[in-house]
PDB file of N, CA, C and O in Angstrom:
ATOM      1  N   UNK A   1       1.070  25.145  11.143  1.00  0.00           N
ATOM      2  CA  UNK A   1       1.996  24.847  10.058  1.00  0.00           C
ATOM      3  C   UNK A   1       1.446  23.688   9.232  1.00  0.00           C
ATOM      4  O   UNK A   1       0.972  22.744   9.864  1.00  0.00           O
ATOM      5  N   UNK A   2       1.449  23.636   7.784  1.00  0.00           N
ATOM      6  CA  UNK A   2       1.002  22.685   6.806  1.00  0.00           C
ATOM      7  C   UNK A   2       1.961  21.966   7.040  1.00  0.00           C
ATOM      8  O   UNK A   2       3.105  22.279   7.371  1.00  0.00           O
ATOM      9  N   UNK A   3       1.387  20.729   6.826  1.00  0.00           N
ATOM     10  CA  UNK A   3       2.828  19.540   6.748  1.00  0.00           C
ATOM     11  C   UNK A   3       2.454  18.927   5.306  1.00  0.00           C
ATOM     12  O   UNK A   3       1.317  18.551   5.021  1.00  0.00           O
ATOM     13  N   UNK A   4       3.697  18.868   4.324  1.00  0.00           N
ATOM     14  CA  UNK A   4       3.761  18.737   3.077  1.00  0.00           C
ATOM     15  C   UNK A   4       3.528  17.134   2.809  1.00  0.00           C
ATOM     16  O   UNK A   4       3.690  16.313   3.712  1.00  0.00           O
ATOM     17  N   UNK A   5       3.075  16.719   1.292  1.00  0.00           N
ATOM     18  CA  UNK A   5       2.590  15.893   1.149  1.00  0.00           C
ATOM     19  C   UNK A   5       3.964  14.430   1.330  1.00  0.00           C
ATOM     20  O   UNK A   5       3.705  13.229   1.250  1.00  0.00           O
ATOM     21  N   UNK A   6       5.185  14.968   1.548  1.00  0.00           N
ATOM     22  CA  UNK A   6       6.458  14.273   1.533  1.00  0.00           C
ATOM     23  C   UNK A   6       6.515  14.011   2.826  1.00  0.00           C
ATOM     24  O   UNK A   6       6.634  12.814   3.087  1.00  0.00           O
ATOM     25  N   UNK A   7       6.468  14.751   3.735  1.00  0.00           N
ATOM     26  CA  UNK A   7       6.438  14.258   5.077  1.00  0.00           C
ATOM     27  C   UNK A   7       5.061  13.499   5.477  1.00  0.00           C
ATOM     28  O   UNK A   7       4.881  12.664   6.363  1.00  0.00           O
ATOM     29  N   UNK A   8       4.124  14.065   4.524  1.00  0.00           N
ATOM     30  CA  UNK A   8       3.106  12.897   5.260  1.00  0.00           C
ATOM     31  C   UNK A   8       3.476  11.488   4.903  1.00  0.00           C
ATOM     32  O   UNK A   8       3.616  10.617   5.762  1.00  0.00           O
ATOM     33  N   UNK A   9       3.597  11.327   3.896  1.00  0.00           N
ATOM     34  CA  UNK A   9       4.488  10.138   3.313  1.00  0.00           C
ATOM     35  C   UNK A   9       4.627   9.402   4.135  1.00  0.00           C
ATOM     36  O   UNK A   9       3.987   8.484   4.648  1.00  0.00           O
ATOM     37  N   UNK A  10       5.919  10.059   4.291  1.00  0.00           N
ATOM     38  CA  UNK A  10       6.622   9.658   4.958  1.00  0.00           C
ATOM     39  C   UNK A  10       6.355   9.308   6.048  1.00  0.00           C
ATOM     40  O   UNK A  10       6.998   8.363   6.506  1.00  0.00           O
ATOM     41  N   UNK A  11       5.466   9.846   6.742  1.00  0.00           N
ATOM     42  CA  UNK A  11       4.908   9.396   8.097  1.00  0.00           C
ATOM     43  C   UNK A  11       4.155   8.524   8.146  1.00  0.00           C
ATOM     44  O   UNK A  11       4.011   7.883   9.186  1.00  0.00           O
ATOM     45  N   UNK A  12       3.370   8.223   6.875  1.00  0.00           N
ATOM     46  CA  UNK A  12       2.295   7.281   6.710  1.00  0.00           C
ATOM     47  C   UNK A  12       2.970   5.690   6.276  1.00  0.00           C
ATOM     48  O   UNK A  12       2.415   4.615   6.502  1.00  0.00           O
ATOM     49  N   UNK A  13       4.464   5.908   5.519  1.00  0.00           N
ATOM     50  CA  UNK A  13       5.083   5.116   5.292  1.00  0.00           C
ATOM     51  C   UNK A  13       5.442   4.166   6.827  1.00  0.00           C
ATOM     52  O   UNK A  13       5.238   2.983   7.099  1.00  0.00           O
ATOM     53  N   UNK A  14       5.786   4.798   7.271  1.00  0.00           N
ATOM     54  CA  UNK A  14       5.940   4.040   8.932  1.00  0.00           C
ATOM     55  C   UNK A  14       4.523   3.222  10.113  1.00  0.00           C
ATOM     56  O   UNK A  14       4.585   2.760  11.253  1.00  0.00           O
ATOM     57  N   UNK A  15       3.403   3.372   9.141  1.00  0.00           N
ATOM     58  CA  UNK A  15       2.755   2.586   9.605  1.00  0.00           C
ATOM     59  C   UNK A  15       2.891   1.349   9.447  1.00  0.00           C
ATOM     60  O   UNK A  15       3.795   1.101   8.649  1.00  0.00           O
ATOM     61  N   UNK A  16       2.097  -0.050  10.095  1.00  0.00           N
ATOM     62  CA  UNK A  16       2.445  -1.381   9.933  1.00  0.00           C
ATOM     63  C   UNK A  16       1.355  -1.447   8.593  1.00  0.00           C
ATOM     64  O   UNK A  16       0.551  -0.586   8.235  1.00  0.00           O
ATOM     65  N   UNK A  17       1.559  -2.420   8.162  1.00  0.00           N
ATOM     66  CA  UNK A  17       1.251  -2.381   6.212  1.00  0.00           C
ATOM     67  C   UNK A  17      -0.727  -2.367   6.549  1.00  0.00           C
ATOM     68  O   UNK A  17      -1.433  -1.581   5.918  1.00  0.00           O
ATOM     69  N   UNK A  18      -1.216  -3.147   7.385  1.00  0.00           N
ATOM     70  CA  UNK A  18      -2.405  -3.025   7.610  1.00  0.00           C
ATOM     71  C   UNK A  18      -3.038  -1.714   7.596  1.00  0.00           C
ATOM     72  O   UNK A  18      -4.096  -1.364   7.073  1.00  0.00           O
ATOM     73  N   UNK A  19      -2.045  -0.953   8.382  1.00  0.00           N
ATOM     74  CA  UNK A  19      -2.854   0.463   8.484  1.00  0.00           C
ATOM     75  C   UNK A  19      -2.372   1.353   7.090  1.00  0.00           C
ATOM     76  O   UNK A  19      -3.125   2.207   6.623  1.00  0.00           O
ATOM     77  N   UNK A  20      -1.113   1.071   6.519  1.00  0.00           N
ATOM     78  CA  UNK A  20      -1.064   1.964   5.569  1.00  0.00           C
ATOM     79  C   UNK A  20      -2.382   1.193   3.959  1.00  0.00           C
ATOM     80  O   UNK A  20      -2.612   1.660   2.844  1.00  0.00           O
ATOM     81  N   UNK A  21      -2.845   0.070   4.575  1.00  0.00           N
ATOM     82  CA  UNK A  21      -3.790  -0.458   3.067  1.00  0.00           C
ATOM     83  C   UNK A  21      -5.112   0.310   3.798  1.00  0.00           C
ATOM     84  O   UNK A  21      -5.949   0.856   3.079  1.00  0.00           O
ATOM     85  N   UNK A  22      -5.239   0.318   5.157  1.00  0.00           N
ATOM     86  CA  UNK A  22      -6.460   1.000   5.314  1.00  0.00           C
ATOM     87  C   UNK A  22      -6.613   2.694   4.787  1.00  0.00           C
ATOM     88  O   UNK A  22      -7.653   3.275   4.477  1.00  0.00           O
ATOM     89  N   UNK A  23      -5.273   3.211   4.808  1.00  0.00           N
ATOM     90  CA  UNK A  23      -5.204   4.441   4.634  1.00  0.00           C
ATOM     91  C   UNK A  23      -5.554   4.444   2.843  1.00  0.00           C
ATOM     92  O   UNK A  23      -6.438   5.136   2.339  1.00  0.00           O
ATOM     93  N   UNK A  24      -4.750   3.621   2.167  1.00  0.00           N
ATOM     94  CA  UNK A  24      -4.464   4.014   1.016  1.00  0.00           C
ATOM     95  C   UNK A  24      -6.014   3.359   0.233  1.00  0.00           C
ATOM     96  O   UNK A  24      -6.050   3.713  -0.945  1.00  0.00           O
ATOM     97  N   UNK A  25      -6.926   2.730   0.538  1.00  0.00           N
ATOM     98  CA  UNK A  25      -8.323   2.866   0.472  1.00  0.00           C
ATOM     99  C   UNK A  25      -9.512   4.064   1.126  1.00  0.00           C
ATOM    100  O   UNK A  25     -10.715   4.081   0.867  1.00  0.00           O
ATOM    101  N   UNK A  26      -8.852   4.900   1.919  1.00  0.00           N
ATOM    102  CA  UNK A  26      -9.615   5.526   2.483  1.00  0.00           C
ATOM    103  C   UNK A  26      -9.255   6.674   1.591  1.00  0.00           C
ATOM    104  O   UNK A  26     -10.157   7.512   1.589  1.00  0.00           O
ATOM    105  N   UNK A  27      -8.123   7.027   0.748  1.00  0.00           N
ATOM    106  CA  UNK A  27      -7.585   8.200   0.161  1.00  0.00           C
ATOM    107  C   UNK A  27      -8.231   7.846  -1.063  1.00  0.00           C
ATOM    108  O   UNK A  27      -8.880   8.769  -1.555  1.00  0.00           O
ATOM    109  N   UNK A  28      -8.233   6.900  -1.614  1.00  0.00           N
ATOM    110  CA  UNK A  28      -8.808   6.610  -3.028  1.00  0.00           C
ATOM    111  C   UNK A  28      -9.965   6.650  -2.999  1.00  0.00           C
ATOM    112  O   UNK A  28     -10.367   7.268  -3.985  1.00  0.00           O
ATOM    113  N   UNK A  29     -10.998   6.209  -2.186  1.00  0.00           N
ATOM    114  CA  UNK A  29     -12.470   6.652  -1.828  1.00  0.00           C
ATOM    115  C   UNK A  29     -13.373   8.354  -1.921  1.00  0.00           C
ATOM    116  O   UNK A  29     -14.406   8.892  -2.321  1.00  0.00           O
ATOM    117  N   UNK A  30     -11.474   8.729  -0.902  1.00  0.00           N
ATOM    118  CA  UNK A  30     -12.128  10.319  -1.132  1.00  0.00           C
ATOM    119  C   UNK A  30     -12.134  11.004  -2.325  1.00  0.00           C
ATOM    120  O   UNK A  30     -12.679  12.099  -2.472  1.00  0.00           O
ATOM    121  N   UNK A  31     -11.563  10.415  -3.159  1.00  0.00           N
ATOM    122  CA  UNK A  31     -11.252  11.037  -4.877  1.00  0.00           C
ATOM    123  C   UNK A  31     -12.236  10.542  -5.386  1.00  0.00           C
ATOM    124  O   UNK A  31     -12.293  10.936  -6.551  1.00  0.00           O
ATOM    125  N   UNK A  32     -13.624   9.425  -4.981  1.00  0.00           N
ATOM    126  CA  UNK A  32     -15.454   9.560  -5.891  1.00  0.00           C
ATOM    127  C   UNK A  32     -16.314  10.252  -5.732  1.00  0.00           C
ATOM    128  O   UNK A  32     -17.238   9.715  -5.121  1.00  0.00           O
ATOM    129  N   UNK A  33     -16.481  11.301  -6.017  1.00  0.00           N
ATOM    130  CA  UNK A  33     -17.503  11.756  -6.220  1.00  0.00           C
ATOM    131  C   UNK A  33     -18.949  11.082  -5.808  1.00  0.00           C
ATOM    132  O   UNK A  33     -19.652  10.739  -4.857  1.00  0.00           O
ATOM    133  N   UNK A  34     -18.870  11.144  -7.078  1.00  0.00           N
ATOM    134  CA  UNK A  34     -20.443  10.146  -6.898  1.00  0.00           C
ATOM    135  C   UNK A  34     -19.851   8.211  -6.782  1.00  0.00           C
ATOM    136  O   UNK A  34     -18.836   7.663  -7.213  1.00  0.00           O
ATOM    137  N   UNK A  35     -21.103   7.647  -5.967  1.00  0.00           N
ATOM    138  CA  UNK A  35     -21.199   6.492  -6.298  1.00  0.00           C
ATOM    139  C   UNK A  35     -22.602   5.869  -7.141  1.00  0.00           C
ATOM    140  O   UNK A  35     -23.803   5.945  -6.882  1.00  0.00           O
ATOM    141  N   UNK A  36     -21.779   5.174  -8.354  1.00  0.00           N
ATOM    142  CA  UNK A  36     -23.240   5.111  -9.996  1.00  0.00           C
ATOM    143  C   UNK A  36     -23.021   3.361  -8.711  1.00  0.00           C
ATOM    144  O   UNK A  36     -22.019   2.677  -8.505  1.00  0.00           O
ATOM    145  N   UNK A  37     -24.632   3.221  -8.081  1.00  0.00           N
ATOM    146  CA  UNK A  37     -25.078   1.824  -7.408  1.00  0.00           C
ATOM    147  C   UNK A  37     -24.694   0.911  -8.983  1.00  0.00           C
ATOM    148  O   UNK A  37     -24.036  -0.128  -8.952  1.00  0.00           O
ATOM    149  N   UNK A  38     -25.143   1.412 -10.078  1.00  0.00           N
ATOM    150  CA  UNK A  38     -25.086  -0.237 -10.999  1.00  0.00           C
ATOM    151  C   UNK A  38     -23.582  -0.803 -11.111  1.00  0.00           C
ATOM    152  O   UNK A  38     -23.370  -2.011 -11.215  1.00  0.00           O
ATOM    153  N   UNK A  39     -22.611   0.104 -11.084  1.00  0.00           N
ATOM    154  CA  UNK A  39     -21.519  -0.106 -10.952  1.00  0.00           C
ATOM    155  C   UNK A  39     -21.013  -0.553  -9.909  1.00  0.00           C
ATOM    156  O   UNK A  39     -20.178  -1.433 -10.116  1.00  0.00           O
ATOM    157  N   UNK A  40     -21.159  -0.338  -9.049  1.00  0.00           N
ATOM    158  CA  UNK A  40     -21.635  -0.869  -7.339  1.00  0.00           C
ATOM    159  C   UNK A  40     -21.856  -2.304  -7.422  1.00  0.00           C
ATOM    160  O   UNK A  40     -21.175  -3.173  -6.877  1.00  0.00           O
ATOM    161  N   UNK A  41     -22.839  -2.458  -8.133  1.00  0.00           N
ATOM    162  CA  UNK A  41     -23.909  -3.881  -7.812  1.00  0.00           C
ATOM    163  C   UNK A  41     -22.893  -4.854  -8.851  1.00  0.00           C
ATOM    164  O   UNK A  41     -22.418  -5.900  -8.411  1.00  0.00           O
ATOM    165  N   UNK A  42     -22.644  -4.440 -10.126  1.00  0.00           N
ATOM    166  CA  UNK A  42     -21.515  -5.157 -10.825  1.00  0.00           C
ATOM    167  C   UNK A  42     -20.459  -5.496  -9.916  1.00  0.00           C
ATOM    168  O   UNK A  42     -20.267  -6.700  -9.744  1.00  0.00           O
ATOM    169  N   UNK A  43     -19.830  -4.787  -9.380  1.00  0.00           N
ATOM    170  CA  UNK A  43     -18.602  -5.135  -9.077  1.00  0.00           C
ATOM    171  C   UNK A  43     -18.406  -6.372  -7.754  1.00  0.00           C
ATOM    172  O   UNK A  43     -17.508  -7.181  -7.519  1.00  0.00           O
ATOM    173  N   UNK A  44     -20.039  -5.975  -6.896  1.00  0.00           N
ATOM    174  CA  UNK A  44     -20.284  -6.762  -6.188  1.00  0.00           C
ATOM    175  C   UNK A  44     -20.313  -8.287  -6.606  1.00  0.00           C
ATOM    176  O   UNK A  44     -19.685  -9.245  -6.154  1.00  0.00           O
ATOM    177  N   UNK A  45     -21.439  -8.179  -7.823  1.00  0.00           N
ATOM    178  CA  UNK A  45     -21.094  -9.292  -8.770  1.00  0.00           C
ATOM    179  C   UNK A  45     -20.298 -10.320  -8.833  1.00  0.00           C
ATOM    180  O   UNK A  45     -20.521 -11.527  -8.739  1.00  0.00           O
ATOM    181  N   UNK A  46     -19.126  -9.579  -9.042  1.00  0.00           N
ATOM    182  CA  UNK A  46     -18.140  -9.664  -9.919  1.00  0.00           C
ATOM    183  C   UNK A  46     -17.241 -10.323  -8.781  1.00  0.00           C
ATOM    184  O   UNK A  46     -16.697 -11.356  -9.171  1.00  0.00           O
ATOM    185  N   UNK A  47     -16.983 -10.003  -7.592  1.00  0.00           N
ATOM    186  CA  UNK A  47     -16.403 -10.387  -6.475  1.00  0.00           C
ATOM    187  C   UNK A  47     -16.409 -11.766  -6.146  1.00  0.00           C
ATOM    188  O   UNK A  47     -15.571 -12.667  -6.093  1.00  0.00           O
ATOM    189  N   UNK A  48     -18.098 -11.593  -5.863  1.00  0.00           N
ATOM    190  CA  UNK A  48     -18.779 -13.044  -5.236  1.00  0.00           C
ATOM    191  C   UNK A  48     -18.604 -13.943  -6.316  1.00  0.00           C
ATOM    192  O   UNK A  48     -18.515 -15.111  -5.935  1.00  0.00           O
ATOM    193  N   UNK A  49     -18.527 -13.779  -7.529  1.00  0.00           N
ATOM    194  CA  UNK A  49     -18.246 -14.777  -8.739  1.00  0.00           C
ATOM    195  C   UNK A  49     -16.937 -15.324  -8.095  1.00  0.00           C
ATOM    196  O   UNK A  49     -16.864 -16.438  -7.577  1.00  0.00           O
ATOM    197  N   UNK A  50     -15.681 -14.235  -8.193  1.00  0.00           N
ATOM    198  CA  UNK A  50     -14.191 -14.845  -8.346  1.00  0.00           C
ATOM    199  C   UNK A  50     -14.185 -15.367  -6.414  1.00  0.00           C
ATOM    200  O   UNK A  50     -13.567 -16.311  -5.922  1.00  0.00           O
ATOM    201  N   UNK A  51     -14.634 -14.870  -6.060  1.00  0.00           N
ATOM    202  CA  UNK A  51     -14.528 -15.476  -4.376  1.00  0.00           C
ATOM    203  C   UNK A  51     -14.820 -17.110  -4.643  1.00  0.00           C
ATOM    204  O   UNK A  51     -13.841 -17.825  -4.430  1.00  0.00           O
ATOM    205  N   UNK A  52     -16.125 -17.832  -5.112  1.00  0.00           N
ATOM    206  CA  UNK A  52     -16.996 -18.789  -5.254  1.00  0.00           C
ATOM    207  C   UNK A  52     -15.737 -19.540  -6.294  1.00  0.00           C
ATOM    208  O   UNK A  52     -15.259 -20.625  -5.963  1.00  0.00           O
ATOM    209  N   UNK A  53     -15.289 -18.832  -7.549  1.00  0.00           N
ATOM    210  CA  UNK A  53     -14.889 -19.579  -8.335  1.00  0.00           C
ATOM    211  C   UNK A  53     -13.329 -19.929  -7.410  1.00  0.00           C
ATOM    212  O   UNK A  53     -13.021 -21.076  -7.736  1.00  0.00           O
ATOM    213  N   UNK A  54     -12.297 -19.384  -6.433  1.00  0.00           N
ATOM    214  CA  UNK A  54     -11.218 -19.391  -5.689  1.00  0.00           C
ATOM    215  C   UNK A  54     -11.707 -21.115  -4.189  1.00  0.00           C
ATOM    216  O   UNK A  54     -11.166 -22.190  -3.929  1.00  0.00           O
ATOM    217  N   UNK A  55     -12.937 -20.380  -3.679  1.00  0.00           N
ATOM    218  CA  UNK A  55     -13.371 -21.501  -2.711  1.00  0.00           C
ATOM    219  C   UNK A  55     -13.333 -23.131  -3.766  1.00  0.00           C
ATOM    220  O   UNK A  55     -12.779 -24.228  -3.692  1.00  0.00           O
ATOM    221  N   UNK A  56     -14.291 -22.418  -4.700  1.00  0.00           N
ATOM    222  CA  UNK A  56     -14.204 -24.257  -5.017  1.00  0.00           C
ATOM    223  C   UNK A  56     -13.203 -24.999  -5.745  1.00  0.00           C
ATOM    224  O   UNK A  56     -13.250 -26.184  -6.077  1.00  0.00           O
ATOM    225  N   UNK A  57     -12.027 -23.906  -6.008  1.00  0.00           N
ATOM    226  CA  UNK A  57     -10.391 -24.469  -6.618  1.00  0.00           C
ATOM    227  C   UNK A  57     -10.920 -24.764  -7.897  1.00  0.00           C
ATOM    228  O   UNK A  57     -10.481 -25.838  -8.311  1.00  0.00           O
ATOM    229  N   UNK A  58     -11.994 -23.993  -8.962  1.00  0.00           N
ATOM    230  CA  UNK A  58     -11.963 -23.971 -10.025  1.00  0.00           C
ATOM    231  C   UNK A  58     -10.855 -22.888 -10.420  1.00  0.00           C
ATOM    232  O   UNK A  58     -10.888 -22.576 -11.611  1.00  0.00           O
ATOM    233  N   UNK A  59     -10.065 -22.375  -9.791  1.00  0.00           N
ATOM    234  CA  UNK A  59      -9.065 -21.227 -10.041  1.00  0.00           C
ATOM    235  C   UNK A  59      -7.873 -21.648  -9.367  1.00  0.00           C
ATOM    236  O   UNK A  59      -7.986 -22.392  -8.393  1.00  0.00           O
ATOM    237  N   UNK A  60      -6.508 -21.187  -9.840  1.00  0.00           N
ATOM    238  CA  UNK A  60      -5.558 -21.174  -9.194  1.00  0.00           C
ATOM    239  C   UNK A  60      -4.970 -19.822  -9.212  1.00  0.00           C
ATOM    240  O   UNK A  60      -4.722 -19.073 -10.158  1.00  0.00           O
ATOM    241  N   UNK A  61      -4.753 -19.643  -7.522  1.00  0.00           N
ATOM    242  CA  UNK A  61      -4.110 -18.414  -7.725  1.00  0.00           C
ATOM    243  C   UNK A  61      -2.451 -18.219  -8.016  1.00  0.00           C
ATOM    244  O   UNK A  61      -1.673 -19.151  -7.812  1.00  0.00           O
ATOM    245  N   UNK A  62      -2.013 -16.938  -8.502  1.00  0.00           N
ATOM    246  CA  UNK A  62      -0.387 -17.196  -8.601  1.00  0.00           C
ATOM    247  C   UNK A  62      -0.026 -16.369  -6.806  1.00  0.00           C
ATOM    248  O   UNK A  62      -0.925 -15.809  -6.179  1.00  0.00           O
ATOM    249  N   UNK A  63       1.260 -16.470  -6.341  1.00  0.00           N
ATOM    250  CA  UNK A  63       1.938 -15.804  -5.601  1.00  0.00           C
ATOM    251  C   UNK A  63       2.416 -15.077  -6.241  1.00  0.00           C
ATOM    252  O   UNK A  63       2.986 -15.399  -7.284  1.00  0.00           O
ATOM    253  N   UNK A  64       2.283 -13.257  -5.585  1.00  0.00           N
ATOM    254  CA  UNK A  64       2.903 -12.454  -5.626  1.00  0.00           C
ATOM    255  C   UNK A  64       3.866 -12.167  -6.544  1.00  0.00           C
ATOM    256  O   UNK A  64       3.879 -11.634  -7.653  1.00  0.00           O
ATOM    257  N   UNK A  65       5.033 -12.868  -5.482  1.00  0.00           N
ATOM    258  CA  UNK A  65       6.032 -12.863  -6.042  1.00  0.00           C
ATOM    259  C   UNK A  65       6.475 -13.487  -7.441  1.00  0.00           C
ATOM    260  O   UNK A  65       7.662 -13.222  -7.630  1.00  0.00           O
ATOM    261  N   UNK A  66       6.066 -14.034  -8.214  1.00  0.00           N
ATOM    262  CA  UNK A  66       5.804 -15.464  -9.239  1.00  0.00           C
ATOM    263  C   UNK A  66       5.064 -14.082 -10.221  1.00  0.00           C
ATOM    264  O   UNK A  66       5.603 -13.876 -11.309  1.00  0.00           O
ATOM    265  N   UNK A  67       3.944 -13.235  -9.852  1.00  0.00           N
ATOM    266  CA  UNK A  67       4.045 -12.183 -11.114  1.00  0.00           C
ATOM    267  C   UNK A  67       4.567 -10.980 -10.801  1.00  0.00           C
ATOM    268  O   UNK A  67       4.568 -10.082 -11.643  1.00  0.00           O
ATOM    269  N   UNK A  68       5.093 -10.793  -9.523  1.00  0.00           N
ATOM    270  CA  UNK A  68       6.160  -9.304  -9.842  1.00  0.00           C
ATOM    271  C   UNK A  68       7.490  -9.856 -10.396  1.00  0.00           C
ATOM    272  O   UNK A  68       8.265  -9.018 -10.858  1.00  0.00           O
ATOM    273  N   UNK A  69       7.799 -10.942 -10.408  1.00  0.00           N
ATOM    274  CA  UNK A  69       9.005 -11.498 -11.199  1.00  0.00           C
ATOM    275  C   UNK A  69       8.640 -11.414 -12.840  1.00  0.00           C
ATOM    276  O   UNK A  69       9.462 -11.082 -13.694  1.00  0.00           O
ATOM    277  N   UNK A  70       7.751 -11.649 -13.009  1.00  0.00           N
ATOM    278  CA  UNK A  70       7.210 -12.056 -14.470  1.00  0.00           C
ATOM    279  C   UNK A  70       7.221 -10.544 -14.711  1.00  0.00           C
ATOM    280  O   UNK A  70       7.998  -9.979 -15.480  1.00  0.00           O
ATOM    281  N   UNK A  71       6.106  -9.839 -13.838  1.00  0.00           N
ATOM    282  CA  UNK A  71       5.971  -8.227 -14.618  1.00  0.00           C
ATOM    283  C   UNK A  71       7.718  -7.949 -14.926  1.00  0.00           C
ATOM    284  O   UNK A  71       8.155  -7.729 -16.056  1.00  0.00           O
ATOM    285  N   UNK A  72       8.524  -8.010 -13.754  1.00  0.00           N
ATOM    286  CA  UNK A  72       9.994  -7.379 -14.077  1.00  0.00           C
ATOM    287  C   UNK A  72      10.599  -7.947 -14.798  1.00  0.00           C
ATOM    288  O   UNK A  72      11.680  -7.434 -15.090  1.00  0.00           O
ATOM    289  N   UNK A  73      10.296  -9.059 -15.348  1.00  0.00           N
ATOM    290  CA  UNK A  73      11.175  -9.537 -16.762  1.00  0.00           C
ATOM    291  C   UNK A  73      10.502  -9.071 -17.923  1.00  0.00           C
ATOM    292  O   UNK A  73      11.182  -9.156 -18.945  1.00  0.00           O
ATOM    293  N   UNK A  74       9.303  -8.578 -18.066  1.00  0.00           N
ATOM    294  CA  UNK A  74       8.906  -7.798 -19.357  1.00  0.00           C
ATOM    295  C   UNK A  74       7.664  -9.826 -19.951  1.00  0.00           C
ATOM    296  O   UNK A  74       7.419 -10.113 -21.122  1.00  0.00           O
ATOM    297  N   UNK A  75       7.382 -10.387 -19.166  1.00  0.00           N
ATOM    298  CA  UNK A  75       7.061 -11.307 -19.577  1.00  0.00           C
ATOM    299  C   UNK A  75       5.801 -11.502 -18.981  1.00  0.00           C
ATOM    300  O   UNK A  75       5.484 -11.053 -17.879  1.00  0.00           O
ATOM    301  N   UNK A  76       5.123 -12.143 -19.683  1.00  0.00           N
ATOM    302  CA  UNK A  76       3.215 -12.362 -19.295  1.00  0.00           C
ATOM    303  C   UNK A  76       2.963 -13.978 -18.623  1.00  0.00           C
ATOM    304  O   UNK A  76       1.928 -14.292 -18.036  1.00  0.00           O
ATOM    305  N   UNK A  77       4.140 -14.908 -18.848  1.00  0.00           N
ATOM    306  CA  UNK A  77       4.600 -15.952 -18.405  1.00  0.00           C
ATOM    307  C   UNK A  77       3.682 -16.918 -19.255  1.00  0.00           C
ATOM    308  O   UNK A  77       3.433 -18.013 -18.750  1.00  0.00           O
ATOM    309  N   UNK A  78       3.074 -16.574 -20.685  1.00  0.00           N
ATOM    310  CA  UNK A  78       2.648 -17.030 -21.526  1.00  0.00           C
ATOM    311  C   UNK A  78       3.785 -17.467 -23.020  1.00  0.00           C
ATOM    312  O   UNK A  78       4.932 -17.088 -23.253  1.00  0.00           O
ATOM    313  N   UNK A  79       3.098 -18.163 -23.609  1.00  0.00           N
ATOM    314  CA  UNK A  79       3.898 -18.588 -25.319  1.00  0.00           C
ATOM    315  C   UNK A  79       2.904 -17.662 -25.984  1.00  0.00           C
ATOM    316  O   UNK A  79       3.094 -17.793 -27.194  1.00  0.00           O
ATOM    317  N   UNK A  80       1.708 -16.583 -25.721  1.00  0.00           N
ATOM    318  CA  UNK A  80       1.468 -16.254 -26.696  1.00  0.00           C
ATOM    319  C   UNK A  80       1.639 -14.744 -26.546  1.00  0.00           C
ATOM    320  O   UNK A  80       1.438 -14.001 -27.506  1.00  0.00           O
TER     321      UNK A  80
END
């Protein structure tokens, strides 16, 4: 018997959040085709930049919650 994409859900919903982020990277993975390495190597880039720029507190990060509040008021938490 197929089990429909609602009950998998649903079943997958009941994992502890660790395993459902491992899942929900492992599902988005299977939807590339190809992997283009320069895009690869950018993004790698791109990581180790914001990692380096977070360690040395040239960045501040926001909490979560502080921009799903902002997204749900329709606001960018900017004056411009």
């Amino acid at each position: 018997m197929r089990i429909s994409v609602l009950e998998l859900f649903e079943k997958a919903a009941d994992l502890p959040e660790e395993d459902r982020a491992t899942l929900a990277g492992l599902l988005i993975e299977s939807l590339e085709s190809e992997v283009d390495e320069s895009v690869e190597g950018a993004w790698k880039e791109e990581v180790e930049r914001r990692v380096a720029q977070l360690d040395s507190g040239a960045v501040e990060t926001i909490p979560w919650e502080v921009v799903r509040a902002r997204l749900l008021q329709g606001s960018s938490g900017s004056d411009n």
